[in-house]
N, C-alpha and C positions, 0 to 999 in steps of 0.2 A: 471531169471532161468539160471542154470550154473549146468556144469560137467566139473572137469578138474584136470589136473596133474599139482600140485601148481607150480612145475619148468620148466615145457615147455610148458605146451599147456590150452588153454583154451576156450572153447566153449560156446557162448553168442546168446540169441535172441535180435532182436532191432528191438523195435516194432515201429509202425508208428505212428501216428496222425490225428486228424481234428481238426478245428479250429472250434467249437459254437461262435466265432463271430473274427472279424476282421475289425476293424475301422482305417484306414488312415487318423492321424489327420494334417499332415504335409510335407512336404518335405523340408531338413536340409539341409545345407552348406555342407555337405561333399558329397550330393548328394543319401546319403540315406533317408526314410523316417522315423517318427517316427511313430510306431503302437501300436494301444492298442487290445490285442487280448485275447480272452478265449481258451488255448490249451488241448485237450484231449487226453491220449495217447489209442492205442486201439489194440486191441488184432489179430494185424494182422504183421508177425513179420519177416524181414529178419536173415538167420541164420550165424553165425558167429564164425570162429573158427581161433586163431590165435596162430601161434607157432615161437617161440623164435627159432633159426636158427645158429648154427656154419659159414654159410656162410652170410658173410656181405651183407648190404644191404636190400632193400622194395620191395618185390613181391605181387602184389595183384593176386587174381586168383577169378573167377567169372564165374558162369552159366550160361550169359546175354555175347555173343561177341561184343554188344557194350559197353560196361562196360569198361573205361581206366585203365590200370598200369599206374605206375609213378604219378605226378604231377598232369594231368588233374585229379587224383581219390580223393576224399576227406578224403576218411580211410587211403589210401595211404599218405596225408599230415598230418595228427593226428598222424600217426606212428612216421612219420619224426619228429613230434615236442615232441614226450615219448622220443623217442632214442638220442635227443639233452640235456635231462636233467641227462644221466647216463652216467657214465664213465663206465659201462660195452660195453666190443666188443662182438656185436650180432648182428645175421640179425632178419628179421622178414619175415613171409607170414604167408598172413591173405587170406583166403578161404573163397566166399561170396556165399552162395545161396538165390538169390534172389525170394521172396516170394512179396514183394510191388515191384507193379510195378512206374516206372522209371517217370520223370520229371510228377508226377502225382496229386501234391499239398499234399500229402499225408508226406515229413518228411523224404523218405528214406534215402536218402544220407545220411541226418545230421544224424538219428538217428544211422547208420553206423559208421560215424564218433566221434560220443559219444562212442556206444560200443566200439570201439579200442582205445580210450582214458581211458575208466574203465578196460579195459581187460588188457593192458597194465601197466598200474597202479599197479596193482597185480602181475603183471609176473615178471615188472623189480623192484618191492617191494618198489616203489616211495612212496608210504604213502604222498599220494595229498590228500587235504580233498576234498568234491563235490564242494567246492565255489573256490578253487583252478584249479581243473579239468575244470569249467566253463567257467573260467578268459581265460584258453587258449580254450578252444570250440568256444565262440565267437571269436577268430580272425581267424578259422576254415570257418566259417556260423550263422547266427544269431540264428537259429534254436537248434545248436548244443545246448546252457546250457539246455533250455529247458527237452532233454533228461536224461540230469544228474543228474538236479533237478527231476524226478520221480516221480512227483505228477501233478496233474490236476492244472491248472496255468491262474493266468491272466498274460500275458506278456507285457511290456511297454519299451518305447525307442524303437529299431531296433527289441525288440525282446530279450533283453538280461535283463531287470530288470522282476525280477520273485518275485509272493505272490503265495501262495497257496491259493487254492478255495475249499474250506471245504465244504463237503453234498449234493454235487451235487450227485441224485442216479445215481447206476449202467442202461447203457440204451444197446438195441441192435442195430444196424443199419446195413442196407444196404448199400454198397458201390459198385457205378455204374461206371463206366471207359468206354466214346466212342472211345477209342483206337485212338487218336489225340493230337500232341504236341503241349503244349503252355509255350511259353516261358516266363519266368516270369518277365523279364525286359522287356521286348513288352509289359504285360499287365500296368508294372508301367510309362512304359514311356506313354501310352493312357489313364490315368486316369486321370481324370478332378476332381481336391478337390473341395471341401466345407468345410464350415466352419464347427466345430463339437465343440461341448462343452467335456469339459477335464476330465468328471468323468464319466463311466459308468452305464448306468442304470442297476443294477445289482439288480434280486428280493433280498426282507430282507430276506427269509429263501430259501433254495436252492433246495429242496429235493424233487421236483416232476418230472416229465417226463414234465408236463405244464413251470415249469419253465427253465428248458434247451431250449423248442421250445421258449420260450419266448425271449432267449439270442440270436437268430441265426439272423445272420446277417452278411455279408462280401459289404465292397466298391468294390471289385476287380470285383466280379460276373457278374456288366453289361458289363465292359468293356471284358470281356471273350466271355459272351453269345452274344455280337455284333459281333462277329466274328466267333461263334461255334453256330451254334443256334441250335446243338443238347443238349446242352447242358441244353435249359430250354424246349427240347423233352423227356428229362430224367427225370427232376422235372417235368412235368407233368405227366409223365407215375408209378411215386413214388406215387403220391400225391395221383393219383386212384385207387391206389393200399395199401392205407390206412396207408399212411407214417403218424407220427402226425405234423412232421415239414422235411422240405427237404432246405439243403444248398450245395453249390460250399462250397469242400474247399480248402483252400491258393489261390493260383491265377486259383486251377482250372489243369485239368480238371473234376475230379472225384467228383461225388456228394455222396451225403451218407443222408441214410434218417432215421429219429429214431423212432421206436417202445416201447411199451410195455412190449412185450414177443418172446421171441425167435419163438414162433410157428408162429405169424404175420410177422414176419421179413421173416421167410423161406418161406411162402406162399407169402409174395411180390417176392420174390428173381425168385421162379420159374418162377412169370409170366417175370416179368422181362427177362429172360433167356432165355426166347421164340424170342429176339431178340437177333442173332447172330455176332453180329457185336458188341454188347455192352460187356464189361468184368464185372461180376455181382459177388458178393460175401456178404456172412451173418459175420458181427464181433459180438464184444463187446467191452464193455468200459474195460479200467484197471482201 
């Protein structure tokens, strides 16, 4: 979704994530792992508006004061890498309102950093195609092609080989946050593999609410909830509150539980809500 003045400026939602499953079947010589993941993008959306600038230079601007300018920001380095492929002189600032919350497994950065990569695309009239745009989002985060690619995805390698997952239905869920940082190299560097067989059990037809709860599954979860055990005080408190399936997604912290109908999702979410200390909110799938 977009509004914008095709020569300066243009305004983008970038929406977040959860993973319906996340298998760790390795760890590589370069010291990443390879993963076999189901990504969902979901109707919960950082806003995004970036404007082309007579004054040189990457200003990022953000509603969050822990949010970096410069280098440490990842929109901030997606810019860097639009504005290295034009010979036009221009600055950029890109204005973040953050809507997902932060180190939450939830996709925001990257998905940040994809929108300034397509927003930019258009502004400085690049005419990258999406497997272009990708090629550089990966050296970005692993996360990033994901977002550019635009559809419901099994993800393979670090995260950066992408199919589309056809019929999976529209679902609602709940998204719980106990307002706790976990870092996501902490949870990889504590995770104890096993061996996993290399294909997906993935149902033949995809098209029920039973078969998404069927898909949920993440390795990273216990090594989180050893250390957050609120975190399976959450998936309990989903579960009785008539979740059909409840998963951690990415390394965590945020669990997200899936429904039927939005009426079921918003009656969990209240009770839910009744604990103040947890950050509770109703999506949907895109």
């Amino acid at each position: 979704m977009k509004c914008c003045d095709p020569i300066k400026k243009i305004k983008l939602l970038a929406p977040a994530k959860v993973n319906y499953r996340l298998d760790v079947l390795r760890k590589r010589p370069d010291n990443y792992h390879d993963l076999r993941m189901v990504m969902q993008r979901i109707d919960l959306c950082d806003e995004i508006e970036i404007v082309l600038s007579a004054t040189t230079g990457i200003r990022v601007r953000c509603d969050r004061e822990d949010v970096p300018d410069g280098p440490g920001n990842i929109a901030w380095r997606a810019a860097e890498s639009m504005l290295a492929m034009t010979d036009a002189v221009s600055g950029v600032d890109i204005t973040i309102t953050k809507k997902i919350p932060m180190a939450a497994g939830l996709g925001g950065g990257s998905s940040d950093a994809a929108t300034v990569l397509m927003g930019l695309n258009d502004l400085l009239d690049l005419k990258l195609t999406d497997k272009q745009l990708m090629a550089v989002g990966v050296t970005l985060g692993a996360d990033v092609p994901f977002f550019i690619f635009k559809k419901t995805a099994l993800a393979e390698g670090i995260g950066d080989r992408l199919s589309a997952l056809e019929g999976l239905p529209p679902a609602w869920l709940v998204l719980v946050n106990p307002n706790v940082h976990v870092s996501t190299a902490w949870v990889y560097q504590n995770l104890q593999l096993t061996n996993k067989d290399d294909v997906v059990k993935l149902p033949k037809f995809c098209n029920r609410i039973e078969d998404i709860c069927s898909l949920l599954s993440n390795d990273l979860e216990q090594v989180t909830i050893g250390r957050f055990t609120v975190i399976q005080e959450i998936k309990d408190a989903l579960t009785a509150n008539g979740a059909r399936g409840v998963l951690m997604s990415g390394s965590g912290p945020t669990v997200f539980a899936v429904f039927d109908s939005e009426q079921q999702a918003r009656h969990c979410q209240r009770e839910i809500a009744r604990n103040k200390a947890w950050y509770s909110l109703v999506t949907h799938t895109l």
